[in-house]
C-alpha angles and dihedrals in degrees: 000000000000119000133227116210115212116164103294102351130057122211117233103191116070093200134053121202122248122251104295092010138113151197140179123277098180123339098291102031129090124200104208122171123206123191126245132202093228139094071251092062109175142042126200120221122190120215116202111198110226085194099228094007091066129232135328109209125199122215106336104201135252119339089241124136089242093052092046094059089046081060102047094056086041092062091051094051127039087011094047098214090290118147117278108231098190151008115211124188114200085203140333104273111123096248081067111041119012093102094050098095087045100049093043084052099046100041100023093234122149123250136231150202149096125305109236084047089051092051087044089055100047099037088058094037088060095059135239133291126207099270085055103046084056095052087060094044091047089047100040084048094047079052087063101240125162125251089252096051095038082051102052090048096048080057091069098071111136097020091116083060088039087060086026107041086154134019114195112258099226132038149177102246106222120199133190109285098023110138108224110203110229101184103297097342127077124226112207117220110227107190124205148169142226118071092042128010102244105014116169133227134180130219122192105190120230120276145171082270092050161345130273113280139181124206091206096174101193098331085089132029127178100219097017156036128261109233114254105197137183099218121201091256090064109021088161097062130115102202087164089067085060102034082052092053094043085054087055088052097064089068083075088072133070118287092224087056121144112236117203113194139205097231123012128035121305112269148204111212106071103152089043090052094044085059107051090049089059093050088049098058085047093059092041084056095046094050085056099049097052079038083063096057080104118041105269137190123225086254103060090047091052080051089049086045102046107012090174124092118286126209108213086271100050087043087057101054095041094053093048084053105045082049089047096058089040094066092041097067090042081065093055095048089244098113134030128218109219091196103230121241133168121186089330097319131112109252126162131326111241118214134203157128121300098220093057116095127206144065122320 
């Protein structure tokens, strides 16, 4: 196969499926691209024939009417109408797991996942409730937003059901270092950390049918980076710390692996990609903390960060950022948090660097 060269990681395959198609990757795994509604507008799923078992599949897009009748021509062709041993969910986001509940109910096939990303899935399936809904407002305000863009976030209530209406009610817990039997090969299960809390991978070692492969889902992509994000249940976390420790991990497997992404084409180049990303997170924490000369809000940093327009998705994900890298670097000592406070009333966090005197 010809390769396509492209910084750190090379691309394999010289063709990508269209929306709803597939192709082969090796004998036994299926490439096959759903469409999202998003800048971000696909999502890759990976189908492993179990011979007679049936098929694992791996993520399965959004739980929208559009995205359920692309499934049901794709079981009929590639999967044949075989049975569908198992559904996996790389994590709970609803690209990856929104048709689960559908696709265990249509074709009776377990599900599986793990089992912080399960309770995740179903929690937010199942809506807000006012507490909750106040949790997002005080944490998106101690951020520094404006009324308009607090406002068009806050709109957005619901939108997780609207991609999950359902979550299956039972499921197979997996946990790093499960093996998870696909016909006569084993898939390990790698766990990680970072974008989401528990997110799940799976690694197939190299063998006289085939070479090593990692099903990475969004821990690693191969142009851009995952999104590590602080989130309004836990404001204090510091999800980078362990995004930046789950990168260090993939040096543990073989440098020719071949990565297969959630989102993007499979790769070659996994230690080189894990890497930059790692670089890349250094620099973005380098250009904050100079950022925090002057006492910042998280707001201002998310502007610094992303300077072009947001829409209220992107604005979610680049707040949640900009605040994940903040706490990171209180962690470090690096940064310090001034809690905002205005006649009594919470107001914006300031941020800035300990070794600069003067008011806030």
């Amino acid at each position: 196969m010809a390769s396509t060269p492209d910084g750190s990681v090379n691309y394999p395959l010289c063709t990508t499926p269209e929306p709803g198609g597939w192709q082969q990757v090796v004998p036994g795994v299926l490439w096959i691209r759903l469409s999202l509604p998003f800048q971000l507008d696909h999502i890759n799923v990976w189908a492993l024939d179990g011979g007679a078992a049936g098929w694992t599949l791996v993520d399965c897009g959004l739980g929208d009417p559009r995205s359920r009748a692309v499934w049901e021509g794709l079981l009929r062709d590639p999967l044949g109408g075989r049975p569908v041993e198992r559904v996996v969910a790389t994590h709970f986001h609803p690209d990856h797991i929104g048709a689960a509940a559908w696709l265990v109910e249509r074709t009776g096939a377990g599900f599986a996942t793990s089992l912080t990303e399960w309770l995740f899935a179903r929690t937010l399936s199942a809506g807000h409730d006012a507490a909750a809904d106040a949790v997002v407002e005080g944490f998106y305000r101690r951020c520094g937003l404006d009324e308009e863009a607090l406002a068009s976030l806050l709109a957005r209530k619901g939108a997780y059901s609207r991609g999950v209406p359902a979550v299956p009610a039972t499921l197979t817990r997996l946990r790093a270092g499960d093996r998870l039997p696909v016909g006569d090969r084993d898939w390990t299960v790698i766990g990680g950390s970072g974008h989401t809390a528990e997110p799940v991978s799976l690694h197939r070692p190299a063998d006289a049918a085939g070479p090593d492969l990692l099903i990475s889902g969004d821990q690693i992509l191969p142009r851009i980076s995952p999104n590590i994000s602080v989130w309004p249940s836990e404001p204090d976390a510091d999800p980078l710390a362990d995004y930046l420790a789950s990168l260090e991990g993939w040096n543990a497997l073989p440098a020719d692996t071949l990565v297969l992404p959630s989102h993007g084409r499979p790769f070659h180049g996994l230690h080189g990609r894990a890497g930059e990303l790692a670089r890349h997170h250094a620099e973005r924490l380098a250009e904050i903390e100079s950022l925090c000369v002057e006492p910042q809000t998280a707001a201002t940093v998310t502007r610094a960060l992303f300077p072009r327009p947001l829409d209220p998705q992107q604005m979610l994900f680049a707040v949640g950022e900009a605040v994940a890298h903040l706490n990171h670097l209180i962690g470090k000592g690096r940064l310090e948090r001034l809690a905002g406070r205005h006649d009594g009333m919470p107001a914006a966090d300031l941020y800035r660097r300990p070794d600069v005197t003067g008011p806030a």
